[in-house]
DRENDREN-134503 format. One record per residue (C-alpha): residue in three letters; x, y, z; residue number from 0. Coordinates in Angstrom, 3 decimals. Example, Ala and Ser with C-alpha at 12.3 -4.5 7.8 and 13.67 -1.06 7.14 Angstrom:
<recs>
<rec res="ALA" east="12.300" north="-4.500" up="7.800" n="0"/>
<rec res="SER" east="13.670" north="-1.060" up="7.140" n="1"/>
</recs>
This chain:
<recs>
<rec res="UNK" east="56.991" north="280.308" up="57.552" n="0"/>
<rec res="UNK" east="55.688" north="276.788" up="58.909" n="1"/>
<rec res="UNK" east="53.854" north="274.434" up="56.618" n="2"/>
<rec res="UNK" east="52.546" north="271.571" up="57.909" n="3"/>
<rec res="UNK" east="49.764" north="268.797" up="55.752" n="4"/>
<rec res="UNK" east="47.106" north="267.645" up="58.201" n="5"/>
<rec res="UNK" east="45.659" north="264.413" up="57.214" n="6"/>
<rec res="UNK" east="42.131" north="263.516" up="58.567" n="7"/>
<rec res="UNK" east="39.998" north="261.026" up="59.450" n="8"/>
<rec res="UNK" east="36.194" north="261.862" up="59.648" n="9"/>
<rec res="UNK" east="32.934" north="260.300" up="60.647" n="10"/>
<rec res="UNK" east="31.644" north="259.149" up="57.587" n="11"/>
<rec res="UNK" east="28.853" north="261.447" up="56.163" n="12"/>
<rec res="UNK" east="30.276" north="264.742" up="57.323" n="13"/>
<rec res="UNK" east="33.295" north="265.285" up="55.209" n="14"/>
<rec res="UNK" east="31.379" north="267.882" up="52.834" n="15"/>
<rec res="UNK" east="30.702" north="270.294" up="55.883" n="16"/>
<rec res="UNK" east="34.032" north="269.432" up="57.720" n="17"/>
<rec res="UNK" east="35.550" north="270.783" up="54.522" n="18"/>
<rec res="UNK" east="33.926" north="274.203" up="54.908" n="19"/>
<rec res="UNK" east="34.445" north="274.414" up="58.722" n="20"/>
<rec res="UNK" east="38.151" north="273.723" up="58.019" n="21"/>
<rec res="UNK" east="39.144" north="275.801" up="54.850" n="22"/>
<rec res="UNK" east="37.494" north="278.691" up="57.454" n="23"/>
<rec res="UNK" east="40.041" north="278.376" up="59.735" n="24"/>
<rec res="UNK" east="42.999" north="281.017" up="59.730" n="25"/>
<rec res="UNK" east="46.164" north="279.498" up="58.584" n="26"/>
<rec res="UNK" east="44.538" north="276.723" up="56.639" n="27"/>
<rec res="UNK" east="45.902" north="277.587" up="52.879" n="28"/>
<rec res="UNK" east="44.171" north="274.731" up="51.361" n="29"/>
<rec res="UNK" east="41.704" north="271.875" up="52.039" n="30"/>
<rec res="UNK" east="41.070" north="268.984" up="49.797" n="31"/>
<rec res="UNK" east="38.763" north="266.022" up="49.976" n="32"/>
<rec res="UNK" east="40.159" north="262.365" up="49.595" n="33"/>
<rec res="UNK" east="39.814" north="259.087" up="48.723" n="34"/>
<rec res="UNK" east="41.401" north="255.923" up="50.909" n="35"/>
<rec res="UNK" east="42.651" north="255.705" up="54.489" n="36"/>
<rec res="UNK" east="41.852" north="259.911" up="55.094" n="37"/>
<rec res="UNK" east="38.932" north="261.992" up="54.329" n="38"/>
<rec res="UNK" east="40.491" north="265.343" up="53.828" n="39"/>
<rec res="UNK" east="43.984" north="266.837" up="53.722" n="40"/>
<rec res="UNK" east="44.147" north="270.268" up="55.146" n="41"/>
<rec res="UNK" east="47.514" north="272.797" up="54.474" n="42"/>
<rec res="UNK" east="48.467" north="274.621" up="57.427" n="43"/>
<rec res="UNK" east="51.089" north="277.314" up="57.091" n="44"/>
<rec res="UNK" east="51.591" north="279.772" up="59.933" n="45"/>
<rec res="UNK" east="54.829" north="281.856" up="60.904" n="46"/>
<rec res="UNK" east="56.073" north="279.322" up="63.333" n="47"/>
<rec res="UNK" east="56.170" north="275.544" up="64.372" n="48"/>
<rec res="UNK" east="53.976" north="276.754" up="67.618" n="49"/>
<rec res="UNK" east="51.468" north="278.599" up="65.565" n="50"/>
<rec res="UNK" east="51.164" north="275.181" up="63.645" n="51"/>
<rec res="UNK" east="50.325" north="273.110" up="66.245" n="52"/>
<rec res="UNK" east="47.753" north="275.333" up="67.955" n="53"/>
<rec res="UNK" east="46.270" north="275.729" up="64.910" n="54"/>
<rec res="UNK" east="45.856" north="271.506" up="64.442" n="55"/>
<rec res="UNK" east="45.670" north="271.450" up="68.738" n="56"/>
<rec res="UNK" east="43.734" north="273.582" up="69.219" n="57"/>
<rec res="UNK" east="40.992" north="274.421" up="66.612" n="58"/>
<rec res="UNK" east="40.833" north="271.646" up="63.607" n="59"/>
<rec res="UNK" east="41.098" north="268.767" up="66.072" n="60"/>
<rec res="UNK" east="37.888" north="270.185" up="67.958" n="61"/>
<rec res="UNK" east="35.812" north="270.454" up="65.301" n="62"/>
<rec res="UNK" east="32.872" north="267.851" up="65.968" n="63"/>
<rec res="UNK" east="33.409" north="265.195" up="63.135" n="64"/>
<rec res="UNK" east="36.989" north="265.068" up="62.924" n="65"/>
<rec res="UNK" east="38.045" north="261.465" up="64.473" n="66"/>
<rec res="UNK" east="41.887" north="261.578" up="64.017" n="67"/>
<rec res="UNK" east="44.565" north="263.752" up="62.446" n="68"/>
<rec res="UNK" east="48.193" north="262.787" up="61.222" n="69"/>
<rec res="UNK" east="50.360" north="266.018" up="60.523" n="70"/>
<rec res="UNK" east="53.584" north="266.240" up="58.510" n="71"/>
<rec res="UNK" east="55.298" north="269.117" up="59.172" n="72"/>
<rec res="UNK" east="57.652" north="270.381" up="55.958" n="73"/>
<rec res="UNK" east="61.252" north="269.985" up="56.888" n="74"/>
<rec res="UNK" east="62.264" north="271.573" up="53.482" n="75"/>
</recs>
């Protein structure tokens, strides 16, 4: 199993519904809302590295709202 934390910035305003759109997502574990340089923190986990990255490709990063992303994959 693949775990990555997805850090993301958001337009400002829309981190409330960008929370719900994102904890809806299959493979996200966890979402959390934050305060400083990101807006949310989203846990990933999916069987593989691949899975992962479409997940954060592929579906978060397309949600309208979400301006950047910075993803830490877990090593260990």
């Amino acid at each position: 199993m693949t775990k990555a934390f997805v850090l993301i910035s958001a337009d400002t305003g829309v981190e409330g519904l960008l929370h719900e759109e994102i904890k809806a997502l299959d493979g996200v574990k966890e979402v959390y809302e934050l305060y400083g340089e990101y807006d949310i923190m989203a846990v990933v986990e999916e069987p593989t590295e691949k899975e992962v990255q479409r997940v954060v490709s592929w579906e978060l990063r397309k949600i309208k709202g979400v301006r950047s992303t910075n993803t830490m994959v877990v090593a260990k």
